[in-house]
KEPATOR-732766 format. One record per atom (N, C-alpha, C): z, x, y; residue in three letters. Coordinates in steps of 0.1 Angstrom, whole numbers, plus 5000, padded with zeros to 4 digits. Last residue first. Layout:
REM KEPATOR-732766
ZXYALA
...
***
This chain:
REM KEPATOR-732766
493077405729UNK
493177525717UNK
493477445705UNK
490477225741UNK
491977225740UNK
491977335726UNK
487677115747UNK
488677245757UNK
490077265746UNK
487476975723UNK
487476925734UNK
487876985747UNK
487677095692UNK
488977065702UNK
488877005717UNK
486177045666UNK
485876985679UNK
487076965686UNK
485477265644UNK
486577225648UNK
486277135661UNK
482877175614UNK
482877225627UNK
484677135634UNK
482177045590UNK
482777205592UNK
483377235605UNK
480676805600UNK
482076785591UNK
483176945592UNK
477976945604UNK
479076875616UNK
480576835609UNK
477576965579UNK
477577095585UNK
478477035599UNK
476976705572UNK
478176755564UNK
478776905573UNK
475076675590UNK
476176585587UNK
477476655582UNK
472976785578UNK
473476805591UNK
474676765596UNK
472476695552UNK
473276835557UNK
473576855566UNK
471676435558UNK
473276435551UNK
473476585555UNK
469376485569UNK
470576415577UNK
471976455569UNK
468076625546UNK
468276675558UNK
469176615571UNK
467976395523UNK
468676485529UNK
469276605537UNK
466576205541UNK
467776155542UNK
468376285537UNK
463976395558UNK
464476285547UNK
465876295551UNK
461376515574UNK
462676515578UNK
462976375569UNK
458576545581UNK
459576635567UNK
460476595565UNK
458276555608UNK
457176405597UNK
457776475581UNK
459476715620UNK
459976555619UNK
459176505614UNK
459877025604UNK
458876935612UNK
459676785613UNK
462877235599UNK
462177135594UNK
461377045604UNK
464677395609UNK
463677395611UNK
461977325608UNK
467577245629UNK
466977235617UNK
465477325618UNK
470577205649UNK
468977245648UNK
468177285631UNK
473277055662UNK
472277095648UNK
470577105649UNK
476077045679UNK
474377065679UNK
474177085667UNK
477976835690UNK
478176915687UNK
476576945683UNK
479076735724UNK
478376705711UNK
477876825706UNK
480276695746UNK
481176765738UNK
480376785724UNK
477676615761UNK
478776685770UNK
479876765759UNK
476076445763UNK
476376555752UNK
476976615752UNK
476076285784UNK
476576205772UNK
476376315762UNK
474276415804UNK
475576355810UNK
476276305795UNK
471876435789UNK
472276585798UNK
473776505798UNK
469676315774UNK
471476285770UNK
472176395778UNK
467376565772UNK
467476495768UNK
469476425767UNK
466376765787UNK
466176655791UNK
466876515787UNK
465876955762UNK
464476905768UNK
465076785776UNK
467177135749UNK
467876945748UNK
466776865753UNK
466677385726UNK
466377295738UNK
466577185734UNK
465577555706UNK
466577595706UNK
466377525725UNK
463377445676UNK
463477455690UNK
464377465693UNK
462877375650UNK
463677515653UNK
463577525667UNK
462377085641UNK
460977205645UNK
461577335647UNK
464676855654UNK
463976925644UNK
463177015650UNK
468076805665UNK
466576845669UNK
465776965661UNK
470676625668UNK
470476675659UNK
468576735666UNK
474376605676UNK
472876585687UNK
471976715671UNK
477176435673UNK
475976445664UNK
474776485674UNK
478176225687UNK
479176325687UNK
478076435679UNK
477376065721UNK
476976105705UNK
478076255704UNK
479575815729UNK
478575945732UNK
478976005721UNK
479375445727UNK
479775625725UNK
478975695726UNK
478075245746UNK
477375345731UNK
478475435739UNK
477975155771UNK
478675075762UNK
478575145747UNK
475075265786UNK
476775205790UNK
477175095777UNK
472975435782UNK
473375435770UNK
475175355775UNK
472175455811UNK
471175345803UNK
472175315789UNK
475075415834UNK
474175475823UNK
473175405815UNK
477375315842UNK
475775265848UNK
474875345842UNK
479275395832UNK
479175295832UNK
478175175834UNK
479075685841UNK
478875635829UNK
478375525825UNK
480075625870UNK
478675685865UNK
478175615851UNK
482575535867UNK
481875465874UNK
480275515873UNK
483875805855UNK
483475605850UNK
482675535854UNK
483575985866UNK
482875965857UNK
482775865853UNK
483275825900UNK
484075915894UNK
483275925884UNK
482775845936UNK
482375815920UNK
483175855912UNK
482875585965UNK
483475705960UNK
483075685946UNK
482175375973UNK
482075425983UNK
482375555977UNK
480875085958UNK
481275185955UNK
481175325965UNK
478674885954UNK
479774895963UNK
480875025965UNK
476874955937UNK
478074805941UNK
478674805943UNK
475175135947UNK
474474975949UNK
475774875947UNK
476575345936UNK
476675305950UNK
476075145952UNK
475575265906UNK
476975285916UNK
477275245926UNK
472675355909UNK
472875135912UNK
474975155913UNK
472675575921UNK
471875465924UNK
472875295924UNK
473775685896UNK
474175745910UNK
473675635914UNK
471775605877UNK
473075545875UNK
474275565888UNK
469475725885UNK
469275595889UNK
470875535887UNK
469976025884UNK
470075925897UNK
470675755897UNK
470775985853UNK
471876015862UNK
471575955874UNK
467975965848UNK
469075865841UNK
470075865853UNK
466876175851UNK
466676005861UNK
467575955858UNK
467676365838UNK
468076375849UNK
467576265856UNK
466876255813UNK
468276255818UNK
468676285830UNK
464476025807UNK
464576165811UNK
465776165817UNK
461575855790UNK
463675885794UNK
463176015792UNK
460175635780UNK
459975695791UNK
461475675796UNK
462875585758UNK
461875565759UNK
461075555774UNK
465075565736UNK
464675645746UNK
463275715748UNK
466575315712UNK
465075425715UNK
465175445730UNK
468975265690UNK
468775315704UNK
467475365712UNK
470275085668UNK
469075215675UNK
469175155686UNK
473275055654UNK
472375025671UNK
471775095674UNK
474174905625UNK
473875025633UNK
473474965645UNK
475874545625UNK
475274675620UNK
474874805632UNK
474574285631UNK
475874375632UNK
476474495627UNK
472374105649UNK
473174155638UNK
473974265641UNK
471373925667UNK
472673845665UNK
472873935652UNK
469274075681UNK
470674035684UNK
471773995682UNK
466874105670UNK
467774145665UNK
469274175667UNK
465073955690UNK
464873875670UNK
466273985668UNK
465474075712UNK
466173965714UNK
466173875698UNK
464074325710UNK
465774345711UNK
466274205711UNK
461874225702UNK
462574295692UNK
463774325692UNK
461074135731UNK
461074035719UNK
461574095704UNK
461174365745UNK
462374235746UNK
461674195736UNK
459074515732UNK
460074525732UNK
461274465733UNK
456874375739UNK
457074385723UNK
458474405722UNK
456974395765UNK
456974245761UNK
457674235742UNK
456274655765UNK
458074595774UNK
457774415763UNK
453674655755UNK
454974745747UNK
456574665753UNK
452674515775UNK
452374435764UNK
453774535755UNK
452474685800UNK
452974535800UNK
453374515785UNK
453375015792UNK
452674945793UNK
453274765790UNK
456275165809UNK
455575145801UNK
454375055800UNK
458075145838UNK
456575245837UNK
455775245820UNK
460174995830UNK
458774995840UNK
457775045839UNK
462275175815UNK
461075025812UNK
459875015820UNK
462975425818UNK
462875325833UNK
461675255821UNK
465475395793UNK
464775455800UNK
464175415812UNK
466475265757UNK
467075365774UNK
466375395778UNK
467075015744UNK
466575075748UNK
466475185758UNK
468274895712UNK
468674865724UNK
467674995728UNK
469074625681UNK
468274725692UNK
468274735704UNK
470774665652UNK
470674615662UNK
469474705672UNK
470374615618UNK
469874695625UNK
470174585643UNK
470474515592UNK
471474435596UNK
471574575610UNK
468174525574UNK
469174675572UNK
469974675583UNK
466774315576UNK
467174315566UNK
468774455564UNK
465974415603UNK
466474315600UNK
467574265587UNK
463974585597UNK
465374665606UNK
466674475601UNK
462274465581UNK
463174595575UNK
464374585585UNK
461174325606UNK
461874225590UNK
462974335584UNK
460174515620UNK
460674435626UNK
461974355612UNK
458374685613UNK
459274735610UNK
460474605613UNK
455474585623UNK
455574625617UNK
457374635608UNK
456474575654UNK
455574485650UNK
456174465636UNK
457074825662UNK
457574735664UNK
457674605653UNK
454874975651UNK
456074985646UNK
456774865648UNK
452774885670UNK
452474835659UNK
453974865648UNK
454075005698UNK
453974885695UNK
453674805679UNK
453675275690UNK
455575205692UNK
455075045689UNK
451175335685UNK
451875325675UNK
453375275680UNK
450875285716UNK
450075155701UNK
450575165692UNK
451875485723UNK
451975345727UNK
451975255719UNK
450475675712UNK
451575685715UNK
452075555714UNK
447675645720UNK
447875625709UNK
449075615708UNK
448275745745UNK
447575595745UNK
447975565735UNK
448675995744UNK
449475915751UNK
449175765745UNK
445776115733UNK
447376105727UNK
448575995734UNK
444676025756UNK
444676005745UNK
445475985737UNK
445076225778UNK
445976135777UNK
445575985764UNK
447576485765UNK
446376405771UNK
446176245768UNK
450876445786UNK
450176535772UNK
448576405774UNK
452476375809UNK
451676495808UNK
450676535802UNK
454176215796UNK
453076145804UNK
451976285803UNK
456476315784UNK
455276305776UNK
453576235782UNK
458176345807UNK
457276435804UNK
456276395794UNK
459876135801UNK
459076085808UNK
458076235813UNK
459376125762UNK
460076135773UNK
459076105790UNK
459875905736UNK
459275905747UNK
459575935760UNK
462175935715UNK
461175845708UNK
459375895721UNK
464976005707UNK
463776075716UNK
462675975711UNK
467375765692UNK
465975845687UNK
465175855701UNK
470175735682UNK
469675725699UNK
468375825686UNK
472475545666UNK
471675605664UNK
470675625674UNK
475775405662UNK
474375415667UNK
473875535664UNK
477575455635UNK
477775295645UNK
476475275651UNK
476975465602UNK
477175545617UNK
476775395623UNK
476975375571UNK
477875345583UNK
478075415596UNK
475175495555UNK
476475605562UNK
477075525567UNK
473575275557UNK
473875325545UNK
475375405548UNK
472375335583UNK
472675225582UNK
474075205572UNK
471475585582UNK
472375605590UNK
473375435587UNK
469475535562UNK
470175645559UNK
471575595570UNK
467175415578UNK
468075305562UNK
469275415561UNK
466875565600UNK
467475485604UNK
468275365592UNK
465375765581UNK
466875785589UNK
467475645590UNK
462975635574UNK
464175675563UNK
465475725571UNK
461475525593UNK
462375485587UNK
463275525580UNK
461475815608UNK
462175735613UNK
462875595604UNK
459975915584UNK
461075985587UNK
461875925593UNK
457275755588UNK
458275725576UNK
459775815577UNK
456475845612UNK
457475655613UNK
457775695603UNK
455476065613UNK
456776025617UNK
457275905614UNK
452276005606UNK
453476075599UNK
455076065599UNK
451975925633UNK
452075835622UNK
452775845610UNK
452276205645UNK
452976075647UNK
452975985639UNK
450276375626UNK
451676405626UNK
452576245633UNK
448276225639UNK
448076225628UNK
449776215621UNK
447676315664UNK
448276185662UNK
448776145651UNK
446876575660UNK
448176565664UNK
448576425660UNK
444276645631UNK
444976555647UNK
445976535649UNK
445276845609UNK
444876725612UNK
444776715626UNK
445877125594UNK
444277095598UNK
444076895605UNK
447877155590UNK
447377065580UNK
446377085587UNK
448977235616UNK
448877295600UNK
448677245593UNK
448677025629UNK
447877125634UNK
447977205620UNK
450976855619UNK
449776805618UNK
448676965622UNK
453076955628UNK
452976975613UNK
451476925614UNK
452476975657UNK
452277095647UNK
452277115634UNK
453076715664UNK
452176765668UNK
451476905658UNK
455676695656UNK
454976565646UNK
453476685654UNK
457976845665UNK
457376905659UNK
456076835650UNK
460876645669UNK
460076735673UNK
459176795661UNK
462976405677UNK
462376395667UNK
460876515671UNK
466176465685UNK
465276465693UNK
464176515682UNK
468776235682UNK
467976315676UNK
466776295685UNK
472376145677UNK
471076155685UNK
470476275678UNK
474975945668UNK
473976045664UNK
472576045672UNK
477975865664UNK
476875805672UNK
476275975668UNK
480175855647UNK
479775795655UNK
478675745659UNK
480276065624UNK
479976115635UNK
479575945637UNK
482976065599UNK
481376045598UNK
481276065617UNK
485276185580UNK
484776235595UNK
483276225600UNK
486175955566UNK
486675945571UNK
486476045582UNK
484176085542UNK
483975915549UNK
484775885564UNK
482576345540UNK
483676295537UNK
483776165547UNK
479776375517UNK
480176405529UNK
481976355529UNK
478376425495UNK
479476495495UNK
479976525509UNK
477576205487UNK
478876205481UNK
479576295486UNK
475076175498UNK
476176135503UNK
477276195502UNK
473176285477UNK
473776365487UNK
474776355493UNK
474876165445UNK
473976125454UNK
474876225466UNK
474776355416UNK
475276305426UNK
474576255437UNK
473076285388UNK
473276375401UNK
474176315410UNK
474676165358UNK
473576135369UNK
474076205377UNK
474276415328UNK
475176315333UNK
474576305354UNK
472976335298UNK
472876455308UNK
473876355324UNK
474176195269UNK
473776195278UNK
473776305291UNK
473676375237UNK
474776365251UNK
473876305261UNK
473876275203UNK
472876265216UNK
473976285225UNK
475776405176UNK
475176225184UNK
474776315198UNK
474776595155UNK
475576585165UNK
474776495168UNK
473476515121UNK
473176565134UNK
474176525144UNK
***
């Protein structure tokens, strides 16, 4: 008998990005956790809980890729609107994530940083919060990013705001930028937004500026590592001249 062939192992998705045009910094507006749950017959909430495993599997994926940050919609300051139940739950689940995910992000050498007016969240989530940006400080690796009661056109005042607050009698884009919640993060070259919604909602209005889009139709409690790698590879296609021919 002919000797046995081994069948030979798949490539991993990765492989087929190219290393040398990986995207920077990547934002994502994580949509659609409400509706995959309504077609299932569940409770909206239901789809959120659903989401943390999407969130983690990006954020091991992006780590893996070597992308520098990672900005996740996580809480806009329209989501106050939605009932307010849902809202509540909202909360509990950032905080039990927190909690929860804390050792992993650790282990996947994960830094953390926050954008939005802090204030208006609940005492005990800000408390969860500094105590997760301050256990993952000293690593060196990706930098989530959660945007969190964030809305871009506050962003802008409040960075119009504390500008002038130093002194500053005239602006430029530096001096905006600079006072951005996202000051010191490249701007995303990657703006990626599940469910087929054709909207930024708000979202990085001053830091998307050249970023290139990918919309997917895929729910965010669906969304795996290879729906990142295509989005990825599909941003790899694209010419980014910046105005310039």
């Amino acid at each position: 008998m002919p000797p046995s062939r081994t069948a030979p192992e798949a490539a991993a998705p990765q492989d087929r990005l190219d290393p040398s045009k990986m995207p920077r910094h990547i934002a994502i507006i994580m949509d659609g956790n409400g509706r995959w749950a309504e077609s299932k017959g569940l409770p909206r909430v239901a789809g959120h809980k659903a989401g943390v495993e999407s969130v983690r599997e990006t954020i091991r994926a992006c780590s893996d890729l070597g992308i520098q940050a990672l900005t996740l919609y996580a809480f806009s300051t329209e989501n106050w609107l939605r009932p307010v139940s849902e809202v509540n739950e909202l909360m509990r689940l950032l905080g039990w994530v927190l909690e929860t995910e804390i050792r992993e992000l650790c282990r996947n050498n994960v830094r953390l940083r926050v954008s939005g007016r802090l204030q208006g969240l609940p005492p005990a989530l800000i408390s969860r919060l500094n105590e997760a940006v301050r256990d993952l400080s000293g690593n060196t690796g990706l930098i989530l990013n959660l945007a969190l009661n964030y809305g871009a056109r506050q962003e802008i005042v409040d960075a119009v705001n504390a500008a002038l607050a130093s002194g500053g009698r005239t602006l430029d884009e530096e001096a905006i930028s600079s006072h951005l919640y996202t000051a010191g993060l490249p701007d995303p070259d990657l703006l990626i937004r599940t469910s087929g919604e054709m909207r930024v909602s708000n979202f990085l209005l001053w830091q998307i500026a050249y970023a290139e889009f990918y919309v997917t139709s895929v729910f965010w409690p669906e969304f795996r590592k290879s729906h990142l790698v295509e989005a990825i590879a599909e941003y790899q296609t694209r010419r980014r001249r910046f105005g310039a021919v």
